[in-house]
C-alpha distance (Angstrom), angle and dihedral (degrees) to the residues before:
residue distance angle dihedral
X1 . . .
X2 3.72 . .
X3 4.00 91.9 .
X4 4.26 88.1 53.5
X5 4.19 88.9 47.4
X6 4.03 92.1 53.9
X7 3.87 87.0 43.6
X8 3.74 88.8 47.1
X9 3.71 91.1 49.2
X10 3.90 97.3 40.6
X11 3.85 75.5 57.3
X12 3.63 97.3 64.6
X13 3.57 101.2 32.4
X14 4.01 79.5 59.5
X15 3.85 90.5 52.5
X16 3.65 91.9 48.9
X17 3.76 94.8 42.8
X18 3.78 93.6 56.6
X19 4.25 89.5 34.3
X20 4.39 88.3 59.9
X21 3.35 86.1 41.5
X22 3.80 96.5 51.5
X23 3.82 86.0 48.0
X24 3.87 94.8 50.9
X25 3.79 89.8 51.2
X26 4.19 90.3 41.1
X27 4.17 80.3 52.3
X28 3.44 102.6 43.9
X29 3.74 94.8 47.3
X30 3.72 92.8 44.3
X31 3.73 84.7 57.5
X32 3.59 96.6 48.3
X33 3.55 93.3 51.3
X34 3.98 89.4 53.8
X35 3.61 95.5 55.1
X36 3.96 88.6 43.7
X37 4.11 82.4 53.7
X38 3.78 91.5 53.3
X39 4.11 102.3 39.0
X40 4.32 78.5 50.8
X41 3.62 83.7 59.5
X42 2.94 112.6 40.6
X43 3.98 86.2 52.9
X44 3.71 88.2 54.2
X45 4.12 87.2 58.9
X46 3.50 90.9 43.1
X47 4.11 92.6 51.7
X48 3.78 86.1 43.8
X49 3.66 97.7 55.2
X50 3.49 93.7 36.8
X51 4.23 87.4 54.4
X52 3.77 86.5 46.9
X53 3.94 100.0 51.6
X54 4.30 90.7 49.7
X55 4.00 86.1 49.4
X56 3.72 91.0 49.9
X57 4.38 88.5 41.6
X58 3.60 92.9 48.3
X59 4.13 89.1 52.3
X60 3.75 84.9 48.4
X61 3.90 97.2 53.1
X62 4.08 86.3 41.2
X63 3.74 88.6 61.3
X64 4.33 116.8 86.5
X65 3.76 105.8 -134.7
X66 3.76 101.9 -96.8
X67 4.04 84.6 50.2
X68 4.02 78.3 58.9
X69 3.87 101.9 37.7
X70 4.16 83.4 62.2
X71 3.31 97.3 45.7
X72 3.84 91.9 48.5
X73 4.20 86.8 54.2
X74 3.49 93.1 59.4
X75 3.68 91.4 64.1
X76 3.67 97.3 36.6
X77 4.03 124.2 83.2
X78 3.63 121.4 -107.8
X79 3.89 116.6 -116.3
């Protein structure tokens, strides 16, 4: 009777071994997958802004000098 109880109970503890350690891996991966979602985006913004800035370079070097002398007094304050 007491031999078939500890087998019984080295049968759950076995269950709930493996069951914490099913959740620790669920977690962990879960969590890895987040941070994978974030460095993603954050490359996406980075790609984006980096797409942006040549667009806004290659407008620049497209303008003659004058074109960019009157563009640069909009910006600036008058005296």
């Amino acid at each position: 009777m007491i031999v078939g109880l500890l087998a019984r109970i080295k049968g759950y503890a076995a269950a709930a071994i493996g069951a914490l350690l099913f959740l620790a891996f669920a977690y962990f991966r879960a969590r890895q997958d987040g941070k994978n979602a974030a460095e993603a985006a954050q490359a996406k913004k980075q790609a984006e802004a980096i797409k942006r800035k040549k667009a806004s370079d290659d407008q620049i070097d497209s303008m003659s000098p004058s074109a960019r002398r009157d563009e640069l007094n909009k910006w600036l304050r008058d005296r």
